[in-house]
Each structure stands twice: as C-alpha cells, then as structure tokens.
C-alpha positions, -999 to +999 in steps of 0.1 A: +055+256-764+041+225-752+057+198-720+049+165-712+052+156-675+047+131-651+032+096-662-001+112-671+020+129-696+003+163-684+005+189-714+010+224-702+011+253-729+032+281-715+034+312-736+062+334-729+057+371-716+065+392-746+040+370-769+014+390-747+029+422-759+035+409-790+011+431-808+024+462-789+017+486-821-019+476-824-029+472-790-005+489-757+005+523-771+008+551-740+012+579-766+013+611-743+015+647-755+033+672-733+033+709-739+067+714-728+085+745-729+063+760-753+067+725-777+041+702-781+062+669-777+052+631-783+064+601-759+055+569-758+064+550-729+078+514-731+081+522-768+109+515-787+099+540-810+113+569-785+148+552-784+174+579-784+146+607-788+146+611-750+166+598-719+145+579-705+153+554-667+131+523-664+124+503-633+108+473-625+095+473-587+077+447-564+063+448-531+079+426-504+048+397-505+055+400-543+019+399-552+024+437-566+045+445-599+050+484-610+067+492-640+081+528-645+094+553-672+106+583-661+114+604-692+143+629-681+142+655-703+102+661-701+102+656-661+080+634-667+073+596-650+044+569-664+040+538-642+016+513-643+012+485-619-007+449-611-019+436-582-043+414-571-080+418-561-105+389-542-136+405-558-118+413-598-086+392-602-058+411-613-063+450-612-040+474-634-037+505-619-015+540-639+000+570-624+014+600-646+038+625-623+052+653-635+085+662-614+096+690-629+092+726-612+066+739-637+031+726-643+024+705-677-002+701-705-011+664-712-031+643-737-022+607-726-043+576-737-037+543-722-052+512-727-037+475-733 
C-alpha cells in the first residue's frame, strides 16, 4: 500500500503485519515434540494447524516503556508454554529471544525447532 503526504507528496510503503508472516508454512514453524504420558505428541505453536487438537490460551504482553513485546502459547493439555519475545538492543537492533516451560508436575521430553 502506498500514501501520498504533505506537498512533497512523500510516498511511504507500509506493509501490514501478517504479510511478514505471510509465508508462515515455509518459514516460522515451532513444531515441538512432547513425550507426554507415554505419547509422542506434535504441537505447533501459533499454528493454525493445531486448532481444536489442543486447548491452547494465548497472550500478548508488553513491558510498561513498551519497547518489549512477548507473545505466548500455553498448550493446556501438554502443560506446556512457548513464548517468544522482541526487544530492543543499542549494539544488534531488535533481539528475539524464546522460552519453553513446562508447568506440569512431571518432567518432559522435547524436540522443538524454532526459527523465523
């Protein structure tokens, strides 16, 4: 989408959010395998693949400057919570950082590869 403003007529191309995801398939999967109660079981977080396989609770959290963003899946059923988060860094611009928790009572076999 392109904008003309001012009497320079300025062009700005803004490209909306989800065109950055929009190759999500190819190029964002978070495919995790979890051993889980004796079943080797397959979730992808932020998928929409998973939809109504799992309950699943997302969240979208920011830090009071707002110069942090955190977005979580916590997969109910596995115990199992994948967040990833952005913030910024003087030295490398803006740094993505992931967390895997496990919040059930018993300890968990993972395979999880992420990547963007």
């Amino acid at each position: 989408m392109a904008r003309a403003a001012g009497r320079g007529r300025l062009v700005v191309h803004a490209r909306r959010a989800d065109r950055l995801r929009g190759h999500q398939p190819d190029a964002a999967d978070r495919p995790a395998r979890a051993q889980h109660r004796g079943r080797c079981r397959l979730w992808e977080p932020f998928s929409d693949r998973c939809r109504g396989v799992y309950r699943i609770r997302r969240n979208l959290r920011k830090n009071t400057w707002g110069n942090q963003l955190v977005f979580e899946e916590a997969n109910e059923d596995l115990a199992l919570t994948f967040r990833y988060g952005w913030c910024n860094s003087d030295r490398f611009g803006f740094v993505r950082r992931a967390w895997l928790a496990n919040a059930g009572p018993a300890s968990v076999k993972i395979r999880l590869l992420d990547g963007i």
